[in-house]
N, C-alpha and C positions, 0 to 999 in steps of 0.2 A: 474351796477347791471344787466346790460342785458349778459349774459355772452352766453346764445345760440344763437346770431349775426355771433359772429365773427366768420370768416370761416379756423379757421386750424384747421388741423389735425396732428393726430400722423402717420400716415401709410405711405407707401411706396406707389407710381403712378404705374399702370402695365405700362407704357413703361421704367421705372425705375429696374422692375422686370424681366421683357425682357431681356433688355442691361445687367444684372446681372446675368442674365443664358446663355446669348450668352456667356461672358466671362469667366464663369466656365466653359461650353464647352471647348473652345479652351484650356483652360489652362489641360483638362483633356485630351484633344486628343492630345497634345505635352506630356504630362507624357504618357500615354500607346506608345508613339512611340517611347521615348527613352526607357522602356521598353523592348520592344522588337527589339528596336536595341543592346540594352546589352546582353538579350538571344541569339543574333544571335553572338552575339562577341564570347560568353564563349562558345557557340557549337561549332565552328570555332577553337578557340584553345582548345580545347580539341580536337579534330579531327587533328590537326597538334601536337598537342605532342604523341598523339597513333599511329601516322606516323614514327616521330622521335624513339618512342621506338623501334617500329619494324624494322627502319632502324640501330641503334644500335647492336640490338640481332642479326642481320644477320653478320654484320660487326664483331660481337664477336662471330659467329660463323664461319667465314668465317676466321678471324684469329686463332682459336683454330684449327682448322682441314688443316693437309696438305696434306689428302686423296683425293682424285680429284673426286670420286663416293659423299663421302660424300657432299660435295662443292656443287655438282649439286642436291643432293637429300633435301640438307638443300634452294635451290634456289624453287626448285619447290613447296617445301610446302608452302615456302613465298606467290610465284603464288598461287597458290590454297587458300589460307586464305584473301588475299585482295580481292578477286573473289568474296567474298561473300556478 
């Protein structure tokens, strides 16, 4: 009948709460880095397939025209547009 003796509790130790936040830390600084290592991937290939298009369109214009003016006027705007 003496029931406020015994000494347990329901709660949680702060070195228990600690150790629980240290490791939702980590587990959340490994997700934001893949994260942004994925961001870094699909900007990357987006930036190489906008490369490839414009490598493309040159080579289809470069096959469409057997003008030799044309050829170098279609090179130069290429130059001029990745310039930027």
């Amino acid at each position: 009948m003496n029931a406020e003796c015994t000494p347990q509790s329901g709660g949680f130790t702060l070195l228990e709460v600690v150790v629980a936040l240290a490791i939702a830390a980590v587990a959340l600084v490994g997700l934001f880095q893949a994260g942004s290592g994925g961001l870094f991937a699909v900007d990357t290939a987006a930036r190489a397939q906008e490369a490839i298009q414009r490598a493309q369109s040159h080579l289809a214009a470069l096959g469409r025209s057997t003008d030799r003016s044309v050829v170098l006027k279609t090179l130069r705007l290429g130059a001029a547009r990745s310039g930027d």
